[in-house]
C-alpha positions as CSV (number, residue, x, y, z in Angstrom):
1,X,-53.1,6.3,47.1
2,X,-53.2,3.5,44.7
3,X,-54.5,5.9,42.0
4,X,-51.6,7.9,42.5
5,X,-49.3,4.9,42.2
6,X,-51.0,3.9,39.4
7,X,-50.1,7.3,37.8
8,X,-46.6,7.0,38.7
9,X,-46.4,3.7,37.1
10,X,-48.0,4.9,33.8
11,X,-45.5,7.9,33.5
12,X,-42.2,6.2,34.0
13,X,-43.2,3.6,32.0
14,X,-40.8,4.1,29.0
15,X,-42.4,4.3,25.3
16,X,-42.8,1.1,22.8
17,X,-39.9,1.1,20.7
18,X,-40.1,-0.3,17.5
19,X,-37.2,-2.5,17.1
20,X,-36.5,-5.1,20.7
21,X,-34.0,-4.1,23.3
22,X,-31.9,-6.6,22.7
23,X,-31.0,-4.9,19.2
24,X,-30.5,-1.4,20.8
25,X,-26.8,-1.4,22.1
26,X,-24.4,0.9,22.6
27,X,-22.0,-0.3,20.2
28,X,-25.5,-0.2,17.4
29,X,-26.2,3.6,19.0
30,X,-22.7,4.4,18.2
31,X,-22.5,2.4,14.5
32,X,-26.4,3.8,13.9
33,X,-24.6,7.8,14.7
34,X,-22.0,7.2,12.2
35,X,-23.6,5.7,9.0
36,X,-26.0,7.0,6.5
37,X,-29.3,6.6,6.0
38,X,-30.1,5.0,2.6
39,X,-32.0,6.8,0.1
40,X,-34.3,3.7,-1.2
41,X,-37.0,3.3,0.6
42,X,-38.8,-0.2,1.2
43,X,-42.2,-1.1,0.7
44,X,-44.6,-4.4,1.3
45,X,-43.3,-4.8,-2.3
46,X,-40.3,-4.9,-2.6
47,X,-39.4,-1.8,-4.2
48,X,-42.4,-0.7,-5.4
49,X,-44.7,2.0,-3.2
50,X,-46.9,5.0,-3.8
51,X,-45.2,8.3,-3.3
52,X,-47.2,8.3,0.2
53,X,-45.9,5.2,1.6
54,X,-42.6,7.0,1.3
55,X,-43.3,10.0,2.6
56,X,-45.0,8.8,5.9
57,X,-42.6,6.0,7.1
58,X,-39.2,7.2,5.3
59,X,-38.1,7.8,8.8
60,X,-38.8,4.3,10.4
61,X,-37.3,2.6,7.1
62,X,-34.3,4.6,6.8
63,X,-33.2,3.8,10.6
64,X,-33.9,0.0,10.1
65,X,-31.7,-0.1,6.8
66,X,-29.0,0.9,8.5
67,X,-26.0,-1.1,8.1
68,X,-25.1,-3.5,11.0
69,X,-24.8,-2.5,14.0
70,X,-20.8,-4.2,14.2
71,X,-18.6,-3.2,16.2
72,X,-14.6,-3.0,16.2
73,X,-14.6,-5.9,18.5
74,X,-17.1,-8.1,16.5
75,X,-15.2,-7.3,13.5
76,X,-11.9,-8.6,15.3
77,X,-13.3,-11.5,16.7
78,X,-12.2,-15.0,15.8
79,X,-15.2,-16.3,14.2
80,X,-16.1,-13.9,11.7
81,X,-19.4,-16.0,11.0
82,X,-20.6,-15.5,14.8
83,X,-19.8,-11.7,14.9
84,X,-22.5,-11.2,12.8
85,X,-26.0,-13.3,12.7
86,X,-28.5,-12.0,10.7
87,X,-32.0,-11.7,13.2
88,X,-35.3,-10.6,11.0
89,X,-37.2,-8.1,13.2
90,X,-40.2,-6.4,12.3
91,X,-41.2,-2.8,11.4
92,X,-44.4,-1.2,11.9
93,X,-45.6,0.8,9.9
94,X,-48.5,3.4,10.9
95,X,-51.8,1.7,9.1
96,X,-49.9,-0.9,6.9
97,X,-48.2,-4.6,7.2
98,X,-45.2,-4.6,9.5
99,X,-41.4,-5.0,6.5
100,X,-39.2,-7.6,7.7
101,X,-35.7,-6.2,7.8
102,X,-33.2,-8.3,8.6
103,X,-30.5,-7.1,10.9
104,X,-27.0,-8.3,12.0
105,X,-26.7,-9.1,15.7
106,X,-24.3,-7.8,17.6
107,X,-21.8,-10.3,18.8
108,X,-20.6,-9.1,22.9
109,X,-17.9,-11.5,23.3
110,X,-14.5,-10.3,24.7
111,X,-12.4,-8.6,22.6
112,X,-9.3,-10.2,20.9
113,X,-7.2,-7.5,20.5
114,X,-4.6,-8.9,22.3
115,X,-4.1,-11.9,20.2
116,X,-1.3,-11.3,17.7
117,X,-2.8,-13.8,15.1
118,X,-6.3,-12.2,15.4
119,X,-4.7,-9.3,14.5
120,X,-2.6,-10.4,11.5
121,X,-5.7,-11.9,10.9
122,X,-7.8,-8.5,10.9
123,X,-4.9,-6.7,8.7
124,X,-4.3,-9.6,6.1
125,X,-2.9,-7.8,3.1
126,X,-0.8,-9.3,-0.2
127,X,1.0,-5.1,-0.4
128,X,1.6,-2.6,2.1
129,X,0.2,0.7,1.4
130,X,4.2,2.1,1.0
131,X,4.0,-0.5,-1.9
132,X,6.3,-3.4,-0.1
133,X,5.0,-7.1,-1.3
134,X,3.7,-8.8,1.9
135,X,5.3,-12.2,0.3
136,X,8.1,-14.6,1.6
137,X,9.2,-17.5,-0.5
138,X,9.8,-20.3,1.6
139,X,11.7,-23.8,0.6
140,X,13.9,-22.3,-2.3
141,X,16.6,-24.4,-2.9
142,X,20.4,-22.9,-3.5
143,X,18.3,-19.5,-3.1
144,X,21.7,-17.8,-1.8
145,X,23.8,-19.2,-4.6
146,X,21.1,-17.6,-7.1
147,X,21.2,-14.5,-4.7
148,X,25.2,-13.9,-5.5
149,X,24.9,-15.3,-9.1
150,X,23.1,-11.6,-9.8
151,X,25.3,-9.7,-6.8
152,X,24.6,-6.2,-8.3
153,X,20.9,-6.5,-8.0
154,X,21.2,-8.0,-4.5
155,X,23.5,-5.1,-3.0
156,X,20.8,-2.4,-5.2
157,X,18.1,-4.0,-3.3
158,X,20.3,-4.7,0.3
159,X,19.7,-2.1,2.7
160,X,22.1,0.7,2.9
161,X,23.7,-0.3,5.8
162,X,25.0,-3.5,4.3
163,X,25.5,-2.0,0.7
164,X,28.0,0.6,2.8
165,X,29.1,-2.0,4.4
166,X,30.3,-3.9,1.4
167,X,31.8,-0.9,0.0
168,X,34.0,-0.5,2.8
169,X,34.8,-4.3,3.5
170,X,35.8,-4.3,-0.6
171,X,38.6,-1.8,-0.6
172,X,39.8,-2.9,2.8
173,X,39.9,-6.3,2.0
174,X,41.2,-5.3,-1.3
175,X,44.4,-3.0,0.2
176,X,44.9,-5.9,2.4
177,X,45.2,-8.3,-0.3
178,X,47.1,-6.6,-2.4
179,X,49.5,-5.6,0.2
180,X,50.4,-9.3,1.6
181,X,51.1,-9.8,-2.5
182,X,53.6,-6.7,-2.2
183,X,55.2,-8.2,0.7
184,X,55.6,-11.5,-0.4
185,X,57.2,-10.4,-4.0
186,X,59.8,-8.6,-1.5
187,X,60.3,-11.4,0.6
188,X,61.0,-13.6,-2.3
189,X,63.0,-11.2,-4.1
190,X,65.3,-10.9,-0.8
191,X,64.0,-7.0,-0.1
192,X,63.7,-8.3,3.5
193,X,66.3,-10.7,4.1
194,X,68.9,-8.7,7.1
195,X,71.8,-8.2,4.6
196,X,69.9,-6.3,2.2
197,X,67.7,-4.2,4.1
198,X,70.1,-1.4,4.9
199,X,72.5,-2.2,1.7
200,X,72.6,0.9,0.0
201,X,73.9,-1.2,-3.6
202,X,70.8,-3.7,-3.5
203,X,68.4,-3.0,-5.8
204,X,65.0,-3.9,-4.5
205,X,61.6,-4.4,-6.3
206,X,60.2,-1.6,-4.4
207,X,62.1,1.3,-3.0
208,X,61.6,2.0,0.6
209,X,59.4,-1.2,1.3
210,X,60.8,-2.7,4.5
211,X,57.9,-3.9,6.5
212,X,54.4,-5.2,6.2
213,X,52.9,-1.6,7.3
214,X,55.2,-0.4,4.5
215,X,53.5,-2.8,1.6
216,X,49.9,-2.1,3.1
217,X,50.3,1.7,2.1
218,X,52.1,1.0,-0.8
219,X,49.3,-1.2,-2.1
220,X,46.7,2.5,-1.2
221,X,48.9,4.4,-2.9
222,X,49.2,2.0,-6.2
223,X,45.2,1.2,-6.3
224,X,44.6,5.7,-6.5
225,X,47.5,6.4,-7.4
226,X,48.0,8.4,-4.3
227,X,52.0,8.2,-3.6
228,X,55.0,7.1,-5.6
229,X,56.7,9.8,-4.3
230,X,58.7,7.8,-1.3
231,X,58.1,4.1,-2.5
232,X,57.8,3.4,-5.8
233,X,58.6,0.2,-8.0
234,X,61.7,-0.8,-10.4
235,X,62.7,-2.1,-13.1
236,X,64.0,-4.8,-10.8
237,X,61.5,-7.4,-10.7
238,X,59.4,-7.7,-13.7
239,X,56.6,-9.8,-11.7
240,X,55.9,-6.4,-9.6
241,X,55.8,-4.3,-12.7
242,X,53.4,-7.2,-13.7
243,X,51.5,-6.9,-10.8
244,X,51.2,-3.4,-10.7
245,X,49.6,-3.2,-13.7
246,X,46.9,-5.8,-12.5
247,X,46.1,-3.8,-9.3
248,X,45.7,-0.8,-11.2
249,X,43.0,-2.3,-13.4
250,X,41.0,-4.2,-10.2
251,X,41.3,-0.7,-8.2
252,X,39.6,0.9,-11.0
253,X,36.7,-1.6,-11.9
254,X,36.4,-1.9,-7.7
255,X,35.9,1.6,-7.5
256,X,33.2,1.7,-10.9
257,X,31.2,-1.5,-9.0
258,X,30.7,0.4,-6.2
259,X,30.0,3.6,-7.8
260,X,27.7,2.4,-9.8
261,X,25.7,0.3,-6.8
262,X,25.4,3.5,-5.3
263,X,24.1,5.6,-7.9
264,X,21.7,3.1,-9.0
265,X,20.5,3.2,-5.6
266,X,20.2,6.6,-5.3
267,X,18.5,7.0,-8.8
268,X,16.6,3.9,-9.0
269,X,12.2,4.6,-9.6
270,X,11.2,3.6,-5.9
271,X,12.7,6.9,-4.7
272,X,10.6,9.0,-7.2
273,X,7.8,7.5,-5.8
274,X,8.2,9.1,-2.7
275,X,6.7,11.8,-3.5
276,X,3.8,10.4,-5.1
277,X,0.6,10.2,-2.3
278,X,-2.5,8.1,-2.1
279,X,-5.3,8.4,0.0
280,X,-5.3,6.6,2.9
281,X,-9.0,5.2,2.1
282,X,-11.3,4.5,-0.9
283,X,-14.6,5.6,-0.7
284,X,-18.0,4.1,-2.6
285,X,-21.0,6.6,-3.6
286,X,-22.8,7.4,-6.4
287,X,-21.5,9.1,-9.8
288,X,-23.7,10.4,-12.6
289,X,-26.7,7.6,-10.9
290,X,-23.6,4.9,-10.8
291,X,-21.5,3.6,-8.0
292,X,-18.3,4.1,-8.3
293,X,-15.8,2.9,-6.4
294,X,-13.1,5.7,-5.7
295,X,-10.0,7.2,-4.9
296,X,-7.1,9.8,-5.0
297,X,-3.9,10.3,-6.4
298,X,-1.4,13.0,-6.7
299,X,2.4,13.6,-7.7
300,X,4.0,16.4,-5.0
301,X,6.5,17.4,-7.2
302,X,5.5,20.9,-9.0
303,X,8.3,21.2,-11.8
304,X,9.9,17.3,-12.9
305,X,6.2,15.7,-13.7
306,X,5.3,11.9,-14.7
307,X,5.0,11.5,-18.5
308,X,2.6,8.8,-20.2
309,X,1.4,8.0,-16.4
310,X,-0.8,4.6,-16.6
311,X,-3.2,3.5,-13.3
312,X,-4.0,0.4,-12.9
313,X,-6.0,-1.6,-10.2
314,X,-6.2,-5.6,-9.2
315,X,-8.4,-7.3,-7.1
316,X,-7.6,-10.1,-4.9
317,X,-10.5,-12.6,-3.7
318,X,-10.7,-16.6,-3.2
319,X,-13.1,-17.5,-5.8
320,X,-14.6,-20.8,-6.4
321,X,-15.2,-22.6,-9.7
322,X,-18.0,-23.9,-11.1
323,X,-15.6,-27.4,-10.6
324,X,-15.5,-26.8,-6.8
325,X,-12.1,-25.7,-7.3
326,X,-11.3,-22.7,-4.7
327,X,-8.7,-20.1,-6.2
328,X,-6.6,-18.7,-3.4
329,X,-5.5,-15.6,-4.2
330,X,-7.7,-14.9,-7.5
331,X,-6.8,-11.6,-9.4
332,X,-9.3,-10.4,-11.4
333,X,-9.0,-6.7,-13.4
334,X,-10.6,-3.3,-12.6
335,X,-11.4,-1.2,-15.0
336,X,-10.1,2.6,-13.9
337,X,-11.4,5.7,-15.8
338,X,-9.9,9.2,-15.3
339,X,-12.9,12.1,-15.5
340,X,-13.7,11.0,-19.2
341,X,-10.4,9.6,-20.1
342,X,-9.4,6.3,-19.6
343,X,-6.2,4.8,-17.8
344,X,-3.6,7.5,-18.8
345,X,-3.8,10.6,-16.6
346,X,-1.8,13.9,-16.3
347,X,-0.8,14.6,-13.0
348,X,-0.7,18.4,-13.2
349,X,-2.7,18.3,-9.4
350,X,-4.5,15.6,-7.9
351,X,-7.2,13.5,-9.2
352,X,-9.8,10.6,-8.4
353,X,-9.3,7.8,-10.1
354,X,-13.2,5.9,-10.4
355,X,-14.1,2.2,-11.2
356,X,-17.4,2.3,-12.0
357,X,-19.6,-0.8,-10.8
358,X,-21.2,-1.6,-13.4
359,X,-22.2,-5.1,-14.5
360,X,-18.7,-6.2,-15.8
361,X,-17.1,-5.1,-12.8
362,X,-16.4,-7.6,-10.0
363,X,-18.5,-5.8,-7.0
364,X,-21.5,-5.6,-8.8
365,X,-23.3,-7.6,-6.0
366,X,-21.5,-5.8,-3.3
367,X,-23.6,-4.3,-0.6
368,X,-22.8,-1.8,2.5
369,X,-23.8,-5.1,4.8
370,X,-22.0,-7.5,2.5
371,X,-18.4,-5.2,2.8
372,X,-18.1,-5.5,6.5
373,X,-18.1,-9.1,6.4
374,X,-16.2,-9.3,2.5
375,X,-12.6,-10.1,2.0
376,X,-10.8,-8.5,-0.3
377,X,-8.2,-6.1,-1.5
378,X,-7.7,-3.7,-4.2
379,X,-4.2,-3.6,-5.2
380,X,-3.3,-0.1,-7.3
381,X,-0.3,0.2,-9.7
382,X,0.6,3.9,-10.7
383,X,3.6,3.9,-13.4
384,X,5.1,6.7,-15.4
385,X,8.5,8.1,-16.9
386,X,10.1,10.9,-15.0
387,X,10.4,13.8,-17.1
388,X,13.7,15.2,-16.1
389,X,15.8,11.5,-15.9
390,X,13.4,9.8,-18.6
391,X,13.5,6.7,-16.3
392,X,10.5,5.0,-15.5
393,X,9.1,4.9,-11.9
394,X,6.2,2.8,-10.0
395,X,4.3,3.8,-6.7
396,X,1.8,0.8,-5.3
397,X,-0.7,0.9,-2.7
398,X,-3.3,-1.1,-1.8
399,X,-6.8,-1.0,0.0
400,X,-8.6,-3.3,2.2
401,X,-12.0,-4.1,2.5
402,X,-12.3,-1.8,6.1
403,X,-10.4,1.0,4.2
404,X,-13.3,1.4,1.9
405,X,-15.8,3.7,3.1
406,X,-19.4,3.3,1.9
407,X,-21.3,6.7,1.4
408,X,-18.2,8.9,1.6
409,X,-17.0,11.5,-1.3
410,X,-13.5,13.5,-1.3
411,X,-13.5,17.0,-0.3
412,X,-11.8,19.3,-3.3
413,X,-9.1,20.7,-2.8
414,X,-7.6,22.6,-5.6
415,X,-9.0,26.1,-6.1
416,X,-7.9,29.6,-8.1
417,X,-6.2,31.6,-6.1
418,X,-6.8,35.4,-7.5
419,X,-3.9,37.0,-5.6
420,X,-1.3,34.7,-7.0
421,X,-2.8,34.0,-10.3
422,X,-2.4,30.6,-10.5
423,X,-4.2,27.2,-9.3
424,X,-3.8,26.6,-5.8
425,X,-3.7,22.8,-3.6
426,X,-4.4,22.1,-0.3
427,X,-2.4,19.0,0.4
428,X,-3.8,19.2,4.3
429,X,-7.1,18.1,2.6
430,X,-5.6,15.2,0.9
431,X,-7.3,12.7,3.0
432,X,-10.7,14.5,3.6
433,X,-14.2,12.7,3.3
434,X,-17.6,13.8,3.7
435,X,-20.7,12.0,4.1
436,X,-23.3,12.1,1.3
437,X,-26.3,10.0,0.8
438,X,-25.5,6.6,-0.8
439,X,-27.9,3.5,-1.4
440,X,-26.7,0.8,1.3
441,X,-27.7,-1.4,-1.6
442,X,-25.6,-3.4,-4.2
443,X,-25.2,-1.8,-7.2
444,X,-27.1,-4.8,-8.9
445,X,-29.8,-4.0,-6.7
446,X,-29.9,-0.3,-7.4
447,X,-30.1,-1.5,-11.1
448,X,-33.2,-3.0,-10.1
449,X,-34.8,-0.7,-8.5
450,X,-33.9,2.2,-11.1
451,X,-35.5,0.1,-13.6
452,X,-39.0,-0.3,-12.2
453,X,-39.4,2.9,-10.5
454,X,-38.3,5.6,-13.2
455,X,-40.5,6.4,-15.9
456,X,-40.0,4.8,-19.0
457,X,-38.7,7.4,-21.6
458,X,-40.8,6.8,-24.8
């Protein structure tokens, strides 16, 4: 019997696991299912080892050089610093010294999700991705007396509600104005007064202008020239004829205000930018041996295409001088190339516009670990003239540090289509990623390594 338990105790005994239980959750399970393994392999030095050494523990390195096991709620947390603590465990290797990896402990507090300033917190941004500035200027002085100083650009930009309501309110007010000026010119001229109302030999300034209902359509019918065909004006009272000549001029520069507000809202460059679409993410993985740090653009239009179209990116991150002074935003310029062109592009179907990381590039010591904990956020700027109304038109976007995904590559989507003859896009794979192999390393680090491991050409 005590053999027997003995036996029992031996097989359900569960098997050593290289990395402690306490760094085996189900939030790291989950995160270790949904990364990449990384293609560099660690040694005892550094980057160095033998071909062997590769072979035989590639397995046990590639799992432990995952990124960090963080999970949604560790990344909305309060303290950012305590949802991630980096804890050095070691790995054994079969026959060798044990590699120190370091790995970020999970943080299992409670989640914050229901905290509306954790969240605004979490989703930070300077521009929407529908290209709306994220800005509000407080403590302007006389900032609605400089708002009706330039009225035109405030009813463009007003919403359309309030620009139709202004168009409304102006030739209603307008008729109404007008209209108590008609009726007072007839009460002073005596048009109203009981003895001339009905006298067939009184010549009034306005024919057939009796009440104040009667001057209110008369004024409608001067400012369109509608009427004058039951009340009209006479050579009476020279002020009306006066008058009527000034209403005729306000009714007509009323109605080209208004026009104009309209059409320039109906024409003006945001609407053509409708229909131009970016991805929803920006993906990192390598390029001809280089990171590049990517994404797509495409015009949906087939026939009225962007002329001269320009990309530009921006990066916003607090940076501090060598002073101590810290610079809140800091903007600092990406350099965008388009296949082996530079900034200008051709939208004729969609393309992916790539930043390569290179040394003069601003997330040149960015790692997979280092972008779950890194702040920052890539504004782009797409501008071009619209080749049928010659006006030029802007679409903005930006992308956040958790809308870049490390070790990702865009599906293609635009193939030949033999039936039709003609180049075919699948817009439903717009937003489409796939995994490929990536270096969790930053592209400093690749540098590095790519240096001392590849065979010096001669």
């Amino acid at each position: 019997m005590p053999e027997r338990n003995m036996d029992l105790d031996r097989t359900s005994s569960p098997p050593p696991s290289k990395l402690p239980p306490s760094a085996i959750t189900p939030s790291a399970q989950a995160t270790h299912r949904a990364k990449r393994p990384n293609e560099l392999l660690l040694s005892n030095n550094g980057y160095g080892g033998s071909d062997d050494d590769r072979r035989n523990h590639g397995t046990d390195q590639r799992d432990a050089l995952l990124l960090s096991p963080l999970s949604d709620e560790a990344l909305l947390s309060a303290d950012p610093d305590a949802a991630a603590a980096n804890v050095e465990y070691p790995v054994q290797a079969n026959g060798h010294q044990p590699v120190v990896i370091p790995v970020a402990k999970h943080n299992t507090r409670k989640s914050h999700l229901t905290s509306p300033s954790i969240y605004r917190k979490a989703k930070r941004r300077a521009l929407y991705k529908n290209g709306e500035c994220n800005i509000v200027l407080a403590n302007v002085s006389k900032l609605r007396r400089r708002y009706m100083q330039d009225l035109f650009t405030t009813l463009v930009d007003a919403r359309w509600r309030w620009t139709l309501c202004v168009f409304v309110m102006s030739f209603l007010l307008s008729w109404l104005a007008f209209g108590i000026i008609w009726y007072l010119i007839a009460f002073t001229h005596g048009d109203l007064s009981p003895e001339n109302i009905d006298n067939p030999l009184w010549s009034p300034c306005v024919i057939n202008m009796k009440t104040f209902m009667a001057s209110f359509l008369f004024s409608v019918e001067t400012q369109h020239t509608t009427g004058f065909g039951y009340r009209m004006v006479t050579e009476e009272c020279h002020e009306a004829i006066v008058f009527f000549c000034f209403q005729s001029i306000a009714g007509l520069m009323i109605q080209a205000f208004m026009v104009g507000i309209v059409f320039s809202k109906m024409s003006r460059p945001k609407q053509r930018s409708q229909t131009i679409m970016f991805s929803k993410n920006a993906v990192i993985c390598r390029r001809d041996g280089q990171l590049c740090f990517m994404f797509r653009v495409g015009d949906m239009r087939e026939k009225s295409h962007l002329i001269g179209t320009t990309i530009q990116t921006r990066l916003i991150r607090s940076r501090v001088t060598p002073e101590g002074e810290t610079l809140s935003p800091h903007v600092t310029y990406l350099k965008i190339s388009i296949d082996d062109n530079d900034e200008r592009v051709f939208l004729m179907w969609p393309t992916i516009a790539v930043h390569i990381i290179d040394q003069d590039s601003p997330l040149y010591g960015l790692s997979a670990a280092d972008l779950l904990n890194e702040k920052f956020e890539v504004i782009v700027i797409l501008e071009g003239t619209t080749e049928s109304t010659g006006q030029t038109t802007q679409a903005r976007t930006s992308y956040l540090a958790s809308e870049v995904l490390w070790g990702h590559r865009f599906r293609p989507l635009v193939k030949y289509c033999k039936t039709k003859l003609m180049y075919e896009v699948d817009y439903s794979q717009f937003h489409d990623v796939c995994n490929v192999d990536t270096p969790l390393c930053s592209a400093k680090d690749l540098e590095t390594y790519l240096m001392i491991n590849e065979p010096k050409v001669i």
